[in-house]
N, C-alpha and C positions, 0 to 999 in steps of 0.2 A: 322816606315816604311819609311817614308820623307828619312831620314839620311841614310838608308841602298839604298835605290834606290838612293841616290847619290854616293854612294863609290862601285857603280855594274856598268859595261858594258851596258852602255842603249839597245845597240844594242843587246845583249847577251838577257837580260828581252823580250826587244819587239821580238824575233825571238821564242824565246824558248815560250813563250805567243803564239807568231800566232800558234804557230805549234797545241797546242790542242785547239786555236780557227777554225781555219782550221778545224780540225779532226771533233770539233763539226760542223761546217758549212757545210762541205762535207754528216754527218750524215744526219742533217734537209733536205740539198738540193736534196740530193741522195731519200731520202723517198719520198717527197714533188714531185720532176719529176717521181719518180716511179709512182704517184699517178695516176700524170699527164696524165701522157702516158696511162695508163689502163682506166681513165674516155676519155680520147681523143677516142679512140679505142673503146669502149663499147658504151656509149653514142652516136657516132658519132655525126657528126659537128652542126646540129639544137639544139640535147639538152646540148650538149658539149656548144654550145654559149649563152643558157639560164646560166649554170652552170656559166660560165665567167663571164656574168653582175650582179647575184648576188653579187659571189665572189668580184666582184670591187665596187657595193653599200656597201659590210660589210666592208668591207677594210676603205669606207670614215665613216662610221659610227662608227668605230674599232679606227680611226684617233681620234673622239672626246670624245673617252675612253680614250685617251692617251693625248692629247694633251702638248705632251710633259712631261709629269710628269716621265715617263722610264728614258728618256734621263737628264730629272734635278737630279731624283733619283743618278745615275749614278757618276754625275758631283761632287755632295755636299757628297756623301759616299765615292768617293775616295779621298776629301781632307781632310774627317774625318778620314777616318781610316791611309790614310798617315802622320795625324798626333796623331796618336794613341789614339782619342779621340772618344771613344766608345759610350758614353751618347750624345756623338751630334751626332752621326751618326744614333742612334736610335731615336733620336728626330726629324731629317731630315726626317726618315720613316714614324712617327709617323703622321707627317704632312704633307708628299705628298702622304701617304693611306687616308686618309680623302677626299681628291679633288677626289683623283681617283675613291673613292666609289660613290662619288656624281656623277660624270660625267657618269659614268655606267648605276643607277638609267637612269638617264637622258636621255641618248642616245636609255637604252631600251622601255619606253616610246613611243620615238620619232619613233621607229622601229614600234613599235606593232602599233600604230597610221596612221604611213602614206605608210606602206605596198601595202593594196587596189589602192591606189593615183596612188603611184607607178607604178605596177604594170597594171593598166587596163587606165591609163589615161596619163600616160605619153612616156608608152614605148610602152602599148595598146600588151603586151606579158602576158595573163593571168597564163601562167606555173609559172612566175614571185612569185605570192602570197604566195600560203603556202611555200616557200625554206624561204621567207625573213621573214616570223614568226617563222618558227622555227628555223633561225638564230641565233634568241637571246639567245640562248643559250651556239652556240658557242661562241659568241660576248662579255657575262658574262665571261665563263672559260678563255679566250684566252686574254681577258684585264687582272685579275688578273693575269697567267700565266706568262705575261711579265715580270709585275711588280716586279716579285723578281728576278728574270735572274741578275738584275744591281749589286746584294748581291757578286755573286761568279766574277764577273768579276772587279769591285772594292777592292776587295781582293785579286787580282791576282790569285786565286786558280780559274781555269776553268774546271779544269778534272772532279770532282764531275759528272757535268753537260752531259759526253761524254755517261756512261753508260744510266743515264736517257734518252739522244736523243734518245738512241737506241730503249731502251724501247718506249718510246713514238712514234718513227715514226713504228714501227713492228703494235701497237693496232694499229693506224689510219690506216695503210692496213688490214689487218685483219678485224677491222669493217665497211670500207666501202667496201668489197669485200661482207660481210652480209649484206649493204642496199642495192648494186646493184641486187644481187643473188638472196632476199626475198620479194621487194618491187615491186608493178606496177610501171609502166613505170611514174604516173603522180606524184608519192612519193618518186621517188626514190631520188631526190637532196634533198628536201628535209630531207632525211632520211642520206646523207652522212655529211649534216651540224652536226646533233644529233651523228652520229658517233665519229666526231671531237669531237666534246666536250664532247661525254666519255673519250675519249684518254687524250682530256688535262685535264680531272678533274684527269684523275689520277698521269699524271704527277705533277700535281701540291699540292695534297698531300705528296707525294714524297719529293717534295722539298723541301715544308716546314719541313717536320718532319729533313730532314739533316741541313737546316738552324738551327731548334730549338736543333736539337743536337750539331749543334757545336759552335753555339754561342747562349745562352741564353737570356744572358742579351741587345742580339737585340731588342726580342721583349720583355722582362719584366725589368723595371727596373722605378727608378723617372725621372720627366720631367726637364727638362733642357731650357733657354732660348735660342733662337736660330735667325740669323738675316732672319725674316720673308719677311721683303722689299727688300731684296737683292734676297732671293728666285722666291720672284714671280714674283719681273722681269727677274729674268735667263728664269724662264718658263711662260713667257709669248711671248717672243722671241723666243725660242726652240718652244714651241704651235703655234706660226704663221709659221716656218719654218716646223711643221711635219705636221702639215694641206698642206701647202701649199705644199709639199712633197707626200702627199696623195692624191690630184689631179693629180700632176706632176703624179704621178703614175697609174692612173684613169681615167686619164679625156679624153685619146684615147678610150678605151672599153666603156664609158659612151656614149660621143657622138655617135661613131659607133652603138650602140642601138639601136641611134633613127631613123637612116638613111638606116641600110644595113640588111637582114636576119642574123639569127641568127649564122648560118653555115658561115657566112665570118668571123664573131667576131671569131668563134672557130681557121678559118685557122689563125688572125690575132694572139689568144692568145698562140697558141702552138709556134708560131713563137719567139714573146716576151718573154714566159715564157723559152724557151729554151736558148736565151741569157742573161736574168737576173740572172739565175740558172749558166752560166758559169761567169760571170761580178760576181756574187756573191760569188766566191769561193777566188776573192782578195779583198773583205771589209774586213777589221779591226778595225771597229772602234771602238767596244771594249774593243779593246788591246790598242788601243794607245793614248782615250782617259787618265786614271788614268794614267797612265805613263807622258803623256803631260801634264797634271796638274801639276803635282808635281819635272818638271826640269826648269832649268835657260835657259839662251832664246839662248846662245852660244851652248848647249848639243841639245836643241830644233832643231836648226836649224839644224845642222850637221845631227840629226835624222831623217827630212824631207826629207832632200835629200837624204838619203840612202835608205829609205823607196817607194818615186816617184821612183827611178831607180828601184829597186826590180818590183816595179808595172810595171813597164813597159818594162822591161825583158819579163816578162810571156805574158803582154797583147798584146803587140806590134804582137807576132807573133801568136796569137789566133786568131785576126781579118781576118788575112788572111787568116789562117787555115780553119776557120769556112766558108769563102766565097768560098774557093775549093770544102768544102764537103755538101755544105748545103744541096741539092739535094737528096745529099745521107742519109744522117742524120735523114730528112724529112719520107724519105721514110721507114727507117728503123725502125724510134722510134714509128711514129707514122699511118706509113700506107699510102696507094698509095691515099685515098681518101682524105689527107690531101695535097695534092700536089700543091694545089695553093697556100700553104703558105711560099711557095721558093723564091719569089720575096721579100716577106718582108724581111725575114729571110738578104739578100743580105742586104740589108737598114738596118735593127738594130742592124747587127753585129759591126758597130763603137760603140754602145754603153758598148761592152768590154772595150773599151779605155776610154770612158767619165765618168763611172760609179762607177769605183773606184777611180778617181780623185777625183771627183766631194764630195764622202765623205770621203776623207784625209784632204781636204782644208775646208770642214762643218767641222773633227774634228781641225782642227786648231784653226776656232774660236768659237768655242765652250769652247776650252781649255783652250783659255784667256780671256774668258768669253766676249767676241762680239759676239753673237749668231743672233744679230739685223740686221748685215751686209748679214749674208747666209740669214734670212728670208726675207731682202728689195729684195734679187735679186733671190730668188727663186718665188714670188710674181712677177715679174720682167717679168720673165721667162716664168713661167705659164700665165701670160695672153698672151704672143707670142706665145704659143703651141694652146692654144684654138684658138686664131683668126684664125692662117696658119691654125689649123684643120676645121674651120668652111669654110676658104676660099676652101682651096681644097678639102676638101668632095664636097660639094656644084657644083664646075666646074667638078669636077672627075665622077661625077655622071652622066653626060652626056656619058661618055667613058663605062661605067660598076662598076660594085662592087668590083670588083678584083683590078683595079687602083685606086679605093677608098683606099682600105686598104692599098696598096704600100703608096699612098698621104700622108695617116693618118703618116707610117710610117717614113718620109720623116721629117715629120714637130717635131716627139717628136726628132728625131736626133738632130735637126736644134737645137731644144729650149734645148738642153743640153748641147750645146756646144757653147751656148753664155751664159748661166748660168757658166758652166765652166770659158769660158773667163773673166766675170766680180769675177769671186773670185780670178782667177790666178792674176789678174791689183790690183785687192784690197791686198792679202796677200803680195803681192811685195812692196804696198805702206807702209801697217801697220808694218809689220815686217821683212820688207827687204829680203822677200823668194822669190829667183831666181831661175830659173832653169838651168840657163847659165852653160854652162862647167858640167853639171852633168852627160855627158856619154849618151849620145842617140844614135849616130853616129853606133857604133860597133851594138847595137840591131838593127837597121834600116837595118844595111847591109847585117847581118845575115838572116834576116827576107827576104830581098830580093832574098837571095840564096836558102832560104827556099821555095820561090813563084816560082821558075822558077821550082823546084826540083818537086813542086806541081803538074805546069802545064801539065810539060813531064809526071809526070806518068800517069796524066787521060787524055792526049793526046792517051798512047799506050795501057795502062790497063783499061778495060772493069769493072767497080767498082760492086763486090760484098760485102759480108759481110768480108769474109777474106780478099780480097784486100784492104776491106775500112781499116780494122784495121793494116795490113802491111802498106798500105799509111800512116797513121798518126804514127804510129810507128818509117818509116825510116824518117819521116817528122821532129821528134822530135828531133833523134840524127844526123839529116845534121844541124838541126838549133845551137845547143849546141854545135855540133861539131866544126862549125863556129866561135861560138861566142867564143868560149874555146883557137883557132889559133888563131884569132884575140885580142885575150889576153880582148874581153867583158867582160869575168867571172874569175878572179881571184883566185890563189889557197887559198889566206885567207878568199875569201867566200864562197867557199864548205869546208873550214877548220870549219869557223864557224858554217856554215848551218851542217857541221858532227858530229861536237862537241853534240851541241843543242839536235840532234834526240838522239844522246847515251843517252843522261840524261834524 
């Protein structure tokens, strides 16, 4: 597999790859904001903000199921199988299912133990209790579930995976539409954790049965010696980087907990969740991990920069887009009573631009195995996001709650974009990745004609549902338009981007 991804089009693999990683990622995210939006709406904003802080305790608790063992999985099955070495690849299995079972063990424990704590003593929000007990069981399905995700995507085969999303995200609506509809009001989260985790125990039978059908001798076969010490330092690095990842991720809705009603968290998380959902439809990491593994450092490079341009095509003019319509968006997706959550939404929309960066350059070093560098400055990072959130909660709280949560907002921007910064200084040093002369100019400028284009129509036009979607419509094809005159988009790359979709 090594020698074939050498004598292929790297760019042809990574494009025609995004494309059913995309499709998958569009599936999970499209479910996943569906969900959103219907518990935002139902729930409204007090029990919508209990929901949120669960959801962000299981996430860190979710973190130390994982600790990296997804992402080492990932790393050491795509240099097995690119070197068509089956018996280490399954020995690589063999031995990060082990940590992973233990860490499981462990974490649920620790769940069913300090629940109560939690709950009545810390956040002093008693709704709090039974969701975070019977968490654990999403907590159990959703750590396994992960764990073989790394199978199909180190094999380059990701389509398998596209019907399963489906399936998978259809039961989780469907069953939490049955814990909403059937349960009192004080079981009902509760009751949508235990949904989830019917939905993933089945996708994850599922899975496994296409894993064991198409390759057997994964899981059965003799043991192999494999370099132990070289593993557990990948993931012990990758582990301090998705911990620290999982704060990065958390650690605004956690403090917000302790300081603001419940109903502000909600405005704060619809807000968040509605940019990570659009930031999340250009991660690829993926794709382009296994691919980055297994090329020379001249193919490497050439691929990162075609890659950052692509990225920032799309993103560049999303941020602005998104700060035209937020208003609208707000109001539409999720209801008039959500409406204080427009001011953040203005604030977190940079994180389109920061957030697919931020893991193209985690996969970089990941790829060349410096995993230590993204965890020293994600570590870095996160203790800047906590202080700026502690300082400005703390003074914001004089103003109201509402400038709270803008504050909160304010600071995880701040702490992504000096994380960003010290990986762009680092990958420049280690591997001489620039960004110079890569073509920004032409997006910038388009994006600009895009913004005025923006401004005039909700100057004259009075934004309804059809005019939001006529706006973003002509919005799309002035920017493209743009960028198409000014020669930004080439006809060898809608050649290629055409090519790809046919196949």
């Amino acid at each position: 597999m090594s020698m074939e991804l050498e004598n292929k089009n790297v760019s042809k693999v990574v494009i025609k790859n995004s494309i059913y990683s995309s499709l998958l990622s569009f599936i999970i995210k499209l479910g996943g904001f569906f969900i959103t939006i219907a518990l935002a709406r139902l729930l409204l904003p007090e029990l919508f903000g209990i929901y949120t802080i669960v959801l962000s305790i299981v996430i860190i608790f979710m973190t130390f199921t994982n600790l990296g063992t997804n992402e080492t999985l990932l790393r050491y099955l795509s240099e097995a199988f690119g070197k068509n070495n089956k018996k280490k690849a399954r020995n690589y299995f063999r031995y990060l299912f082990k940590i992973k079972s233990f860490l499981i063990l462990i974490v649920v424990l620790t769940v069913l133990l300090s629940s109560k704590f939690l709950a009545y003593n810390i956040y002093n929000k008693p709704l709090l209790f039974f969701p975070l007990i019977f968490s654990c069981f999403y907590i159990v399905v959703e750590s396994f579930k992960s764990f073989f995700g790394p199978f199909f995507f180190a094999t380059k085969e990701i389509k398998p995976l596209i019907p399963l999303g489906i399936l998978h995200q259809i039961l989780k609506v469907l069953l939490s539409f049955l814990a909403l509809f059937f349960l009192q009001e004080k079981y009902v989260i509760s009751g949508l954790f235990v949904a989830f985790a019917i939905a993933g125990l089945i996708y994850l039978f599922l899975i496994l049965f296409i894993i064991y059908k198409k390759d057997k001798e994964f899981f059965v076969g003799v043991k192999e010696n494999i370099d132990k010490r070289n593993v557990r330092k990948y993931l012990t690095f990758i582990g301090v980087t998705t911990l620290s990842l999982a704060f990065f991720a958390s650690v605004d809705t956690l403090m917000l907990g302790k300081f603001v009603e419940s109903s502000y968290i909600g405005y704060y998380r619809v807000s968040l969740g509605l940019i990570l959902t659009i930031s999340a439809f250009f991660s690829l990491s993926g794709v382009f991990l296994p691919i980055f593994t297994q090329i020379d450092m001249k193919r490497f490079e050439r691929g990162f920069k075609k890659t950052f341009r692509f990225l920032m095509i799309l993103a560049i003019p999303s941020v602005i887009g998104i700060i035209f319509i937020a208003k609208f968006l707000i109001n539409l997706l999720y209801g008039h009573e959500y409406s204080l959550a427009t001011p953040v939404l203005y604030v977190l929309s940079l994180l389109i631009l920061t957030s697919p960066l931020i893991d193209l350059y985690t996969i970089i070093f990941q790829s060349r195995e410096k995993p230590g560098v993204v965890a020293k400055y994600i570590f870095v990072s996160l203790g800047i996001n906590i202080l700026l959130n502690y300082v400005l909660i703390k003074y914001l709280l004089n103003f109201g709650q509402e400038q709270v949560i803008v504050g909160v907002g304010i600071s995880t921007v701040i702490s992504r974009v000096i994380l960003l910064g010290f990986l762009m200084v680092n990958a420049k040093k280690k591997f001489n990745l620039s960004i110079k002369r890569i073509g920004l100019r032409k997006p910038i400028f388009a994006t600009l004609i895009m913004g005025i284009f923006l401004l005039l129509f909700n100057y004259y036009v009075d934004i309804n549902l059809f005019w939001g979607i006529v706006e973003v419509l002509f919005a799309i094809i002035v920017y493209v338009g743009i960028l198409r005159w000014i020669k930004g988009l080439t006809n060898e790359d809608l050649k290629l981007i055409k090519s790809l979709i046919k196949k």
